[in-house]
N, C-alpha and C positions, 0 to 999 in steps of 0.2 A: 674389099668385101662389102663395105658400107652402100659403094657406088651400085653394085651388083642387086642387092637385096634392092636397096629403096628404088634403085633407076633414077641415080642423080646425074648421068650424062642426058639418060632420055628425055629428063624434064630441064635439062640447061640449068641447073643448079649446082651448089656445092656445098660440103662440108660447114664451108663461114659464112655461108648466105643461113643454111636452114638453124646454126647455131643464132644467129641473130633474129632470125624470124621466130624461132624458141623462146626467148630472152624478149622477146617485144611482148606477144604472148601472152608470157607468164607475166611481167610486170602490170600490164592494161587488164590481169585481172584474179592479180593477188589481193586486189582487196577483199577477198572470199576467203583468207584466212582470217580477218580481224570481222569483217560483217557478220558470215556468217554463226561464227559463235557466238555474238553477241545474240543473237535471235533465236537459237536455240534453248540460250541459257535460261529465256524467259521461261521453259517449261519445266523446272529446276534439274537439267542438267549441268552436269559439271565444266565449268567454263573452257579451261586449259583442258582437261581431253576432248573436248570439241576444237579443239583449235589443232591438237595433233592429229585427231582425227582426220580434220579437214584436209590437212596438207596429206595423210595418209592415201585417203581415198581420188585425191587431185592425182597425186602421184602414181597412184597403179591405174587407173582409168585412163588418164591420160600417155602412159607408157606403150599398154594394151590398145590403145587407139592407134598408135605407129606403128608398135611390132607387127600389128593382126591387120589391122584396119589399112594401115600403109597410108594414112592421111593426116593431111597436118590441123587435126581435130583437138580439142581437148576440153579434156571433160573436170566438172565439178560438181558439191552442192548445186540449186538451182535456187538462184533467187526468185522470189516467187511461191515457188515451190516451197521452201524453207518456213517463209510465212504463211503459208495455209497450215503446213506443220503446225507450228508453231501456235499461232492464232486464233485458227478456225475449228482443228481437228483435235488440240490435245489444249488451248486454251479456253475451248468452250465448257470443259469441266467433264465431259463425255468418256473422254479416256487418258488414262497414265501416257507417261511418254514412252514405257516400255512398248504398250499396245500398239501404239503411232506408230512405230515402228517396225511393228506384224505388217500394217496397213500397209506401208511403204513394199515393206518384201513381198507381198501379195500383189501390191498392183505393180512391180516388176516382173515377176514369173506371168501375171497376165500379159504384159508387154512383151516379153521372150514369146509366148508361145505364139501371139502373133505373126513375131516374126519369122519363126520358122516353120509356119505353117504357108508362108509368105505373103498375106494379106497386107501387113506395112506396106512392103515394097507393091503391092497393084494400089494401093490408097496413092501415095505421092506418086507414081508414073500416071493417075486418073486425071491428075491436076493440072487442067490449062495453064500455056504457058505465060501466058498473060500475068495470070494469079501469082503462078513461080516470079515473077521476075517484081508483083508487087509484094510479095513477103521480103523482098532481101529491101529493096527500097523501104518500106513498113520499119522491118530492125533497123535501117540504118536510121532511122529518123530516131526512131528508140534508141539507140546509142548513142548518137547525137545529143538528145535530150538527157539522157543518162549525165553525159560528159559535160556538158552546162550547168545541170543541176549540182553537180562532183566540184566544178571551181568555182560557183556560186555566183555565175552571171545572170543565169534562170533560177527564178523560185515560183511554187507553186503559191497560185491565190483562189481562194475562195471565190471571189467576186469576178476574176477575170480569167482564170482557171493557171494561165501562168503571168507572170509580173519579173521584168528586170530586177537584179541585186542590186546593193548597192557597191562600189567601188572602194575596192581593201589594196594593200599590200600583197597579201592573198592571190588576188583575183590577178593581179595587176602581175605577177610570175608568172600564174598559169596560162593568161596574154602571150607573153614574150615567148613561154616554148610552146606555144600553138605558131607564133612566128617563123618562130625558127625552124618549126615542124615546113611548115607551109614551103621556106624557100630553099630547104636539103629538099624538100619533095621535089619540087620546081627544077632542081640542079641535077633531079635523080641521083640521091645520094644515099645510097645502102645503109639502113639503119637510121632511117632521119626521125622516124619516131621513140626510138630507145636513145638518143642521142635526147631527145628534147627532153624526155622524161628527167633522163642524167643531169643536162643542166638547171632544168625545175629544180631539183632537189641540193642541187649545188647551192644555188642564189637561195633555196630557203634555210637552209643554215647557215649561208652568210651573215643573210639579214637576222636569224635568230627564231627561226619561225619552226625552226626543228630540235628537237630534245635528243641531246644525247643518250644513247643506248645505255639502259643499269647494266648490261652482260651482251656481249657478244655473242654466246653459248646458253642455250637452252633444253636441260634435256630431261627435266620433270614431267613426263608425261599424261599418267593416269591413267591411261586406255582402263584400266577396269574397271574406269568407275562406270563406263557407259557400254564398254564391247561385249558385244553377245549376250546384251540384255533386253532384246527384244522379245516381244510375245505374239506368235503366229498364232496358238489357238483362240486368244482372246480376241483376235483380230478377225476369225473365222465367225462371225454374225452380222447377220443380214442387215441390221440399222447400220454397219459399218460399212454395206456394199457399195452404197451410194460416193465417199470418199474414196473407196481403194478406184471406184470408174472415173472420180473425178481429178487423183493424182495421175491415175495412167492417161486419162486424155491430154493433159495439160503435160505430161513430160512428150507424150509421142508427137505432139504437132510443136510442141516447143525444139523439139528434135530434130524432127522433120524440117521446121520452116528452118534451123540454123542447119543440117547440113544439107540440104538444096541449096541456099545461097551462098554458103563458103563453099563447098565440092566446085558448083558455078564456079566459081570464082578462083579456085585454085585448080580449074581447067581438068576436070576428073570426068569431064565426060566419055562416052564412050561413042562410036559410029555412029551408033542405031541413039545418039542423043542422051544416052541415060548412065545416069550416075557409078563408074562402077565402084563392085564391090559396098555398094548403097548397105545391102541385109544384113552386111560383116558388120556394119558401122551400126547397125541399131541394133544387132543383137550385143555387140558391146557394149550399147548405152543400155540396154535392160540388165545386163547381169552387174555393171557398173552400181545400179540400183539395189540390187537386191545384198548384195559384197557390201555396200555402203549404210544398209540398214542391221546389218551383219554386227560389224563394228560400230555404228552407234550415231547414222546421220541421217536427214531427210534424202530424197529422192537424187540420184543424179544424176547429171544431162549433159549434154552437147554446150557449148558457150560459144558465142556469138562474138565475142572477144578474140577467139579463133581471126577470126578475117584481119584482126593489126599483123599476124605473125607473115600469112600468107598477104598481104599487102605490102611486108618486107620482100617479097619474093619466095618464102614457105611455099614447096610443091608436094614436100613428102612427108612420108610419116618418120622423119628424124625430126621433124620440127617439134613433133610430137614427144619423140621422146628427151630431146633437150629441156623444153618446157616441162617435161614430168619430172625430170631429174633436178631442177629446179624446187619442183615444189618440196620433193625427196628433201632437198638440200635447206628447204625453209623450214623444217621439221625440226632442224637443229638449229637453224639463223633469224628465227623471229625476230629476237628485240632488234635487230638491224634494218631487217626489211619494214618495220614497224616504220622507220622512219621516212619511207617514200610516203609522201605526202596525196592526198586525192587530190589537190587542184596539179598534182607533179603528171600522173596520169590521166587526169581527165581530157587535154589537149587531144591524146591519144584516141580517145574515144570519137572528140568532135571529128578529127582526122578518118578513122575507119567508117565511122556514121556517115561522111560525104561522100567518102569511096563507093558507099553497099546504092547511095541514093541516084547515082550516075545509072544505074540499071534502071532507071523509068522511062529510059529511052525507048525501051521493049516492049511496054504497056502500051497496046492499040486502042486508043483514045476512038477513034474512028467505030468500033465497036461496042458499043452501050453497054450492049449484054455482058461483057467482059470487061469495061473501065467502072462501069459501077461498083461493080463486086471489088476491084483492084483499088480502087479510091476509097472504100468502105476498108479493107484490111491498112490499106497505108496509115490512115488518119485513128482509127480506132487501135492499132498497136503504138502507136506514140501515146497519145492523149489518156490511154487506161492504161499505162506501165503494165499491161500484159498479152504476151503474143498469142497464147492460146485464145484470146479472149475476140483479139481481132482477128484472128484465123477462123474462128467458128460464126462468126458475122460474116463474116466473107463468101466461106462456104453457103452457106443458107442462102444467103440473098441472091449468089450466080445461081442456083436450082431454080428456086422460086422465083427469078427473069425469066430463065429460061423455059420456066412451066406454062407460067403465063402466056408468054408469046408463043408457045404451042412447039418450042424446039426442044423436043426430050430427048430425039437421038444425037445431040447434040453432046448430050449429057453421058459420059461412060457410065456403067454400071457401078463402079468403085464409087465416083462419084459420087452417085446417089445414096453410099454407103455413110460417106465421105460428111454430107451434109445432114444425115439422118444422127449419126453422133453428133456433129456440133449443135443441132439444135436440141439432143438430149441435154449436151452437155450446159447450155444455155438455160435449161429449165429446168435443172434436176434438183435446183434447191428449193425449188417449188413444187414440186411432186409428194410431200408431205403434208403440204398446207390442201391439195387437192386430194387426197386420200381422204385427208379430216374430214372433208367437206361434203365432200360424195359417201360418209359414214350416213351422214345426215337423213339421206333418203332412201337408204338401207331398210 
């Protein structure tokens, strides 16, 4: 039955390949049950129903992405995302976190109607392939950096923007199953990154670098203090329009650039080149969103973290729902999962970050007009810890090459839709300070 529905003969897979490609998955990016409610909490909601939360909305988003989607996607909070929450939209004093949360559900219903009106899907089919192949290179460098930063080999500096750590115990684990990742890879060995993760965490409670669990069992949950306490009317005014365009922009290309490069990569093209079942997959990430503000969390999305599973060999959306049920299953196994360490999975990350960066071999250097714009998104989503940020430079800058040098037909029409929001979205926190200003001569 299982074979039948996903097409695990068609894709040369199997039951214990996509359980392990589930199980990598989820582990390379459970730390979205402990992160993210730490940042939410700062808005004063309730810590521990954020935390069930989380694992709640992991889990049905990411289920719904295999059942429906039939791909080995999965979804969470979005980092990122989470912080604008947090920070910009409900920490600047402007609105309750209740509201925040109209905001979120509104800028998913705008993201739905997108998508079935079908504009998503002509936006990413408009995208040179060039650019496609420099956003997965782009994340992989971001995950990469991500996973350094995670075992404390990379820290960020001021003066030199990043600076070597210093050399722990710590570091000096998450070393050895990056090793050990490296030579089950080498040997092709099924599971080499959930193997190294396992042994990271073995050697850190050898050496004592891990705390015994208070309880095995967790099942204080709270959901009322946060579910379906959101405020859609209060979220329905115009000083707030500007945020609900700027969480929808920032989940849809965050979206987009993560499942163009894993779909790639988990071989979901179709003849005619193009992603299938691409619309199924983003109208599941917007109603994921709006389900997710529902019960009481920021925005959610697609993860990038995806590509460890399907790096295992993940082709279907079983991987998907293993990893959902995983998270299911962390709803009740927190204080345990607590104890996998970040320098345990961050190897992981280095690992899938090198895989996504091997796709630069696609970027036609040869062509200006197209490696500028593809060197511009590579370098700018590592270096600004945000994808949307170096996807909408990128965007802009292939238009304005290509305008310049007088090649527009060059350019699809989506495109140019394409680059028109990323340079709103690039300016739009300045479209205040320019209203002021232009009162002036009123």
């Amino acid at each position: 039955m299982l074979d039948r529905y996903f097409g695990l003969g068609e894709k040369h897979t199997s039951v214990r390949i996509e359980f392990v490609a589930g199980a990598t998955t989820f582990l390379t990016m459970a730390y979205i049950i402990f992160v993210h409610p730490d940042i939410l909490s700062t808005t004063g909601m309730d810590k521990e129903a954020l935390i069930a939360v989380t694992c709640i909305i992991s889990a049905l988003a990411t289920v719904a992405t295999g059942v429906f989607g039939r791909a080995p996607i999965a979804m969470a909070p979005g980092m990122g995302l989470n912080a604008y929450f947090a920070f910009t939209l409900v920490g600047s004093g402007k609105v309750t976190w209740q509201t925040g949360l109209g905001v979120v559900f509104l800028s998913g219903l705008f993201f739905l109607i997108l998508t079935l009106v079908g504009l998503r899907k002509k936006l990413v089919e408009a995208i040179p392939a060039g650019l496609i192949s420099a956003i997965s290179v782009g994340i992989g460098l971001f995950i990469a950096f991500i996973g350094l930063g995670n075992l404390g080999l990379v820290l960020r500096d001021e003066q030199t923007l990043f600076s070597l750590g210093a050399m722990s115990w710590t570091v000096a684990i998450g070393l050895l199953a990056l090793a050990v990742m490296i030579v089950l890879e080498l040997l092709k060995v099924t599971g080499s990154l959930l193997i190294g993760i396992a042994l990271a965490t073995i050697a850190a409670a050898v050496f004592g670098y891990v705390d015994k669990p208070d309880s095995l069992v967790s099942l204080d949950w709270r959901l009322g203090e946060i579910a379906f306490g959101l405020d859609i009317v209060g979220a329905l005014r115009w000083s707030l329009f500007g945020s609900i365009f700027t969480l929808m922009f920032i989940d849809m290309f965050d979206s987009i650039g993560t499942l163009v490069a894993c779909c790639d990569k988990a071989d979901m093209r179709d003849k005619n080149n193009q992603i299938r079942g691409l619309d199924r997959l983003l109208g599941i990430d917007a109603v994921a969103t709006m389900v997710g503000a529902l019960v009481g969390t920021s925005t959610t999305t697609s993860y990038v973290e995806s590509a460890a599973g399907i790096e295992e060999g993940g082709r279907t959306g079983l991987t998907s729902v293993f990893a959902g049920v995983m998270f299911l299953l962390a709803l009740f196994f927190v204080p345990v999962i607590a104890i996998v360490p970040s320098y345990a999975t961050a190897p992981a990350q280095i690992m899938v970050g090198l895989f996504m960066i091997k796709e630069i071999r696609k970027i036609r250097f040869s062509k200006v007009d197209e490696a500028i714009p593809a060197l511009i998104i590579v370098i700018m989503i590592a270096v600004s810890y945000q994808i949307s940020t170096g996807l909408a430079l990128g965007f802009v800058s292939f238009a304005v090459i290509k305008a310049v040098s007088g090649r527009f037909r060059q350019v699809k029409p989506a495109m140019w839709i394409i680059a028109a929001l990323s340079l709103l979205f690039l300016v739009i926190d300045w479209l205040p300070r320019v209203i002021d200003w232009s009162r002036r001569f009123v």
